[in-house]
C-alpha positions in Angstrom: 96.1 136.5 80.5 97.6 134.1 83.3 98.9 137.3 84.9 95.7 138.9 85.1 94.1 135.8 86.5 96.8 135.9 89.3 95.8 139.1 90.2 92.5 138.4 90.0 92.6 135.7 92.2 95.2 137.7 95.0 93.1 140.6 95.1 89.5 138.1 95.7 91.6 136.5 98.7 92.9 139.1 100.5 90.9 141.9 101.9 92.9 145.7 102.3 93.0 144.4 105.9 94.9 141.0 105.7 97.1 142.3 103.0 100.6 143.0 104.1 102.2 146.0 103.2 105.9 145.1 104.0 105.4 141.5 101.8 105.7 141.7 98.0 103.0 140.2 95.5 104.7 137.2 94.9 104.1 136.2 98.9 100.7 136.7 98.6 100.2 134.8 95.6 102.3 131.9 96.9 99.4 131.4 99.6 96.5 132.3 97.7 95.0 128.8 97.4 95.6 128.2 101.3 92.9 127.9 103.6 91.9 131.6 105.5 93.8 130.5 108.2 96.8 129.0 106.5 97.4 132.5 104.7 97.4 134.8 107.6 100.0 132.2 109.3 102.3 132.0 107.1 102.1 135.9 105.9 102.8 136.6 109.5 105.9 134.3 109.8 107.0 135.6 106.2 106.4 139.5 108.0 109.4 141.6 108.8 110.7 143.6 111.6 110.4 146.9 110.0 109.2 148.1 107.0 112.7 149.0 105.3 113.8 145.2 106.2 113.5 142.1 104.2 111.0 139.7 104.7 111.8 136.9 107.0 110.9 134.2 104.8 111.5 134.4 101.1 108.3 133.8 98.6 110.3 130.1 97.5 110.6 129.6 101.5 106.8 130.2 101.9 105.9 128.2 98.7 107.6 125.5 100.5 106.0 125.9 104.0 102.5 126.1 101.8 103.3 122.8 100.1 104.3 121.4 103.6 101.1 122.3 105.1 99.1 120.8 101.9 100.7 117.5 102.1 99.9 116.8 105.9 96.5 118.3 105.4 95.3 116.2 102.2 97.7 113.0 102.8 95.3 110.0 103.8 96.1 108.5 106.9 97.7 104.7 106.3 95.7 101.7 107.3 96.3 99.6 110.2 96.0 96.2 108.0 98.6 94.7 106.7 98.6 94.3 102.3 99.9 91.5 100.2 99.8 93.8 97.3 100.6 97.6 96.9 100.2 99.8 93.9 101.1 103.2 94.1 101.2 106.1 91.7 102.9 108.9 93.3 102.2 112.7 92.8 106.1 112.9 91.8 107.6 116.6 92.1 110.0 117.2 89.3 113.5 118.6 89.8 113.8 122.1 88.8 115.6 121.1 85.3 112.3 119.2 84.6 109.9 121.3 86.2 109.3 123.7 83.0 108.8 121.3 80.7 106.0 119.2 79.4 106.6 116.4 81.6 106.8 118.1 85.0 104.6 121.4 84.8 101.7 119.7 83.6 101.8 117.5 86.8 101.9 120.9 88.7 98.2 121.9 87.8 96.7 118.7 87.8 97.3 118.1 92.0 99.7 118.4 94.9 103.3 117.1 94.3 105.6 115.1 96.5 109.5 115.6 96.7 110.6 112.1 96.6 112.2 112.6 100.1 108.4 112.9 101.2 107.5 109.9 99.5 110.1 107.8 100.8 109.4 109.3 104.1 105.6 108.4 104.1 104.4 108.3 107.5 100.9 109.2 109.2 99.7 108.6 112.7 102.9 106.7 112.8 102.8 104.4 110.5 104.9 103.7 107.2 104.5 102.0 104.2 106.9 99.6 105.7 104.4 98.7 108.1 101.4 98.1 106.1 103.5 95.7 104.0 102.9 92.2 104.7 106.0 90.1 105.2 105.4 88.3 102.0 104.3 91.6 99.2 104.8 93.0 96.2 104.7 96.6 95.0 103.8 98.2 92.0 105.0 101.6 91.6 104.6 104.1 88.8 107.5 106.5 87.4 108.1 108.7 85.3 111.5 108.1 82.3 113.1 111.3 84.5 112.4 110.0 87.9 113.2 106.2 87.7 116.5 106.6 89.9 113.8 108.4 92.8 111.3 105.5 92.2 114.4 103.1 93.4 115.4 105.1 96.2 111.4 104.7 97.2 111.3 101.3 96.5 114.2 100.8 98.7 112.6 102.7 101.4 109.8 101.3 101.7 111.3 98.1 102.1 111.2 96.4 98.8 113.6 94.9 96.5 113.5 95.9 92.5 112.6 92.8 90.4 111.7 93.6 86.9 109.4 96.5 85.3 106.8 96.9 82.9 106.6 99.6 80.1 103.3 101.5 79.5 103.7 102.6 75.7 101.2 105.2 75.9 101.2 106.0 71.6 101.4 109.5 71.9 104.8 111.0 72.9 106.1 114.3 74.3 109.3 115.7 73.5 111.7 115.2 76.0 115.4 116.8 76.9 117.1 113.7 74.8 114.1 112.0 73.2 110.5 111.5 72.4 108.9 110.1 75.3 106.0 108.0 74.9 105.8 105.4 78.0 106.1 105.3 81.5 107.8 102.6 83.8 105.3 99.9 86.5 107.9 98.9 88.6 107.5 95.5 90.4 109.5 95.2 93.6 109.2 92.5 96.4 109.5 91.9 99.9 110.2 88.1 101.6 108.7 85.9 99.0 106.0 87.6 97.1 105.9 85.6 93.4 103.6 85.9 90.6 100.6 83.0 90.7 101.9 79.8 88.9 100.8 79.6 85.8 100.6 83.6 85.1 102.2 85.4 82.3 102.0 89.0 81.2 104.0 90.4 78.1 106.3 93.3 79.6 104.7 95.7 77.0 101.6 97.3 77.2 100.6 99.3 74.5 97.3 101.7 75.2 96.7 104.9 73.9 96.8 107.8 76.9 93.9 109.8 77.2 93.6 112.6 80.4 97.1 113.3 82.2 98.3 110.9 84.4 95.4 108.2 84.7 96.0 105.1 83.9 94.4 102.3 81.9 92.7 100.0 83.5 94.0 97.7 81.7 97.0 97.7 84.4 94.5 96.6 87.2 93.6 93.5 85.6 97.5 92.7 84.8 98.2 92.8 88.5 95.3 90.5 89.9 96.2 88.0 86.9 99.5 87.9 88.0 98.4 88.1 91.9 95.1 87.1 92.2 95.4 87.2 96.4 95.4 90.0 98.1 95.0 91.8 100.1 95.1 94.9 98.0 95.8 98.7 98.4 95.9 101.5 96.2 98.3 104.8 97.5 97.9 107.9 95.9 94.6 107.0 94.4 93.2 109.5 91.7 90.3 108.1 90.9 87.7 105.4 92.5 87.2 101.8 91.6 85.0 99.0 92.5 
């Protein structure tokens, strides 16, 4: 059935005179969802010489080129203020061990991924994540059981030093390579002097039942202005609006 939607969909967005003859299915399905524009570019880089030779860009090389483009079209551009406190969920793309399973192919159809060398790399209009930090902050960053060696190359990027971690237990589990997985990690990392308000306490277990893929509870809001009721605050990679 999900074949015949993909050809569904490749034949409703390309007319018999932006198809390409010398390009295989696959090519034209990897740059279905692209914008008009987007598809006849990249077709055209992806064309060959001459019919009887290959295509000058494999359907995995124009996959990537499509998920380039994506990124620097849909990626907010960063703020010019500076933030006392950052939480960030990032859109984390799975490695290709992971990217069949439960854990990372869900992800896929939900919204655009991020390699983690993209995420650690975040820069628009010039600016990084580096340089919306205040010289005193704290960042809260969600990962994944898989990913938390990428979450600390991030963290390290962006100019924070790991401190401790909180565990989402979200009830319901998925079977993993080596285990049932049933939480996610809320890393808090620091940069200069960024400690918790005096007085504040939070148990490093947070049990709440998960309901649609990837949001998260509230709850976890109200956990980080308890423990840093200042902010300024931002939230990256924002999936959903709040007052």
């Amino acid at each position: 059935y999900k074949t015949l939607q993909d050809y569904k969909l490749v034949a409703q967005k390309f007319q018999l005179s932006e198809r390409s003859y010398n390009l295989s299915w696959s090519h034209h399905q990897a740059v279905a969802y692209q914008p008009r524009p987007v598809r006849r570019k990249l077709l055209a880089e992806a064309e060959p010489d001459a019919h009887d030779q290959p295509p000058k860009l494999s359907v995995s090389e124009v996959k990537k080129e499509a998920k380039r483009i994506s990124r620097e079209t849909n990626t907010p551009a960063l703020p010019t203020d500076k933030y006392r406190v950052i939480y960030a969920d990032p859109p984390w793309e799975y490695n290709d061990e992971r990217a069949g399973t439960s854990a990372g192919g869900s992800a896929a159809a939900q919204y655009e991924l991020m390699p983690t060398d993209c995420i650690a790399a975040l820069c628009t209009n010039g600016r990084t994540i580096r340089d919306i930090a205040a010289k005193d902050s704290v960042l809260f960053l969600w990962s994944t059981v898989p990913l938390l060696p990428d979450a600390l190359r991030v963290i390290a990027a962006w100019g924070f030093k790991y401190k401790t971690y909180f565990v989402w237990d979200k009830v319901l589990q998925y079977v993993g390579s080596y285990s049932g997985v049933r939480h996610e990690s809320l890393i808090l990392a620091t940069r200069g002097s960024c400690t918790p308000n005096e007085g504040s306490f939070s148990d490093s277990v947070v049990q709440i039942k998960r309901t649609v893929h990837s949001k998260k509870p509230e709850e976890f809001y109200e956990l980080i202005e308890s423990l840093y009721p200042d902010g300024p605050y931002i939230e990256l990679f924002a999936r959903n609006t709040r007052d």
